[in-house]
Every structure is written in C-alpha cells, then in structure tokens.
C-alpha positions in Angstrom: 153.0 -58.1 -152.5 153.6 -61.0 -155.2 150.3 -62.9 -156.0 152.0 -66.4 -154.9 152.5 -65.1 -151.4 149.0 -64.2 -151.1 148.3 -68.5 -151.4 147.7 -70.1 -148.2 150.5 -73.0 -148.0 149.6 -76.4 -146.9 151.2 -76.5 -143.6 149.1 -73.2 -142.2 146.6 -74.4 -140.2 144.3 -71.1 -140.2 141.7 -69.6 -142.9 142.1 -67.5 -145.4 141.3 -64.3 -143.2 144.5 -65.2 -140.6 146.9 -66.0 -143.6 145.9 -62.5 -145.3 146.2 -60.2 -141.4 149.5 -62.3 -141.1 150.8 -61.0 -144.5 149.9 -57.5 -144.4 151.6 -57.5 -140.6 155.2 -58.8 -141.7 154.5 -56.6 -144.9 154.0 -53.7 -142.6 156.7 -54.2 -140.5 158.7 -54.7 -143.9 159.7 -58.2 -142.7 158.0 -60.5 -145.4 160.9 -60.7 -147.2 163.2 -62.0 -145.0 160.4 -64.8 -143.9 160.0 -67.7 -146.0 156.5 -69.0 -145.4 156.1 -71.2 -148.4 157.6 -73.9 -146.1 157.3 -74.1 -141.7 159.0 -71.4 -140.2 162.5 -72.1 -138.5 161.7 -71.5 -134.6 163.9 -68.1 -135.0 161.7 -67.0 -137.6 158.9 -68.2 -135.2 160.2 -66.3 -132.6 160.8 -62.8 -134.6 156.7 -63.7 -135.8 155.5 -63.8 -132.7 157.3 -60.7 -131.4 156.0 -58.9 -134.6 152.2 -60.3 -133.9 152.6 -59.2 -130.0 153.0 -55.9 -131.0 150.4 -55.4 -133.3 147.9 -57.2 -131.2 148.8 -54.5 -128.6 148.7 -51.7 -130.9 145.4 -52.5 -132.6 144.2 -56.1 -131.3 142.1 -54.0 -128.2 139.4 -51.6 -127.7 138.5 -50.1 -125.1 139.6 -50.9 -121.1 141.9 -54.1 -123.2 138.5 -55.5 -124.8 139.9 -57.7 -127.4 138.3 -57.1 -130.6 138.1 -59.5 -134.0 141.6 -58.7 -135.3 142.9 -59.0 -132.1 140.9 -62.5 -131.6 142.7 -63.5 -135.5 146.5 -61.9 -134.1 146.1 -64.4 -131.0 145.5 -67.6 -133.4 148.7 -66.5 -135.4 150.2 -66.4 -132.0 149.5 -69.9 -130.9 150.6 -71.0 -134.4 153.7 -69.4 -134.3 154.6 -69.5 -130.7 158.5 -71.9 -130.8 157.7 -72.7 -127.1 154.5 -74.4 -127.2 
C-alpha cells in the first residue's frame, strides 16, 4: 500500500485505528484502487463500501453466539460513516 494512502484525510471523521481496518478491508478485497478516498466518497462508492464492510463484519466482526467483538465494534463505525442512506 502507498505510504500517502496510509494518511487519514480531513473529511474522515474516525481515528487512526478505523482509517487503518478500512484500508486493509478494501486492500483485501483488492478494491482500494478503484476508491478514491483522498476526497468524500461518491454515494456509489459509498454504497460498494458499505457492502464490502457488511461482509467482513460478518466474516470476522463476531464471536461466539453473534457477540460483536472490537473489530466488529470499528467495522460498524465505518458503516455509519459510509452508509449513502443515512
């Protein structure tokens, strides 16, 4: 990943920790390059986010009987960032 991606930008309103899980999800689902974030996200990129964050807050955002656990408490913040219909 290119160090300037790895900068929060001014419009994000989460931490560091939220910015850095959001990166290495899009990275994983080799998506970051085709998402812009040095600027607000178009609400189709919004969109295609949060269906990205759903799905790896389902994979690994629970423990146990659907306990959420801390990366799933982070994944739900990016979530209600990104969300086009809020």
């Amino acid at each position: 990943m290119e160090p300037q991606k790895l900068l929060k930008p001014s419009w994000f309103p989460g931490n560091g920790e939220s910015y850095a899980i959001l990166l290495a999800i899009l990275d994983k689902q080799k998506r970051a390059p085709e998402i812009d974030l040095s600027e607000f996200p178009s609400e189709a990129q919004r969109q295609e986010i949060c269906e990205v964050l759903t799905d790896e807050l389902l994979t690994s955002g629970f423990e146990d009987e659907w306990k959420i656990n801390h990366r799933g408490d982070l994944i739900e913040g990016l979530i209600d960032i990104f969300n086009p219909y809020v």
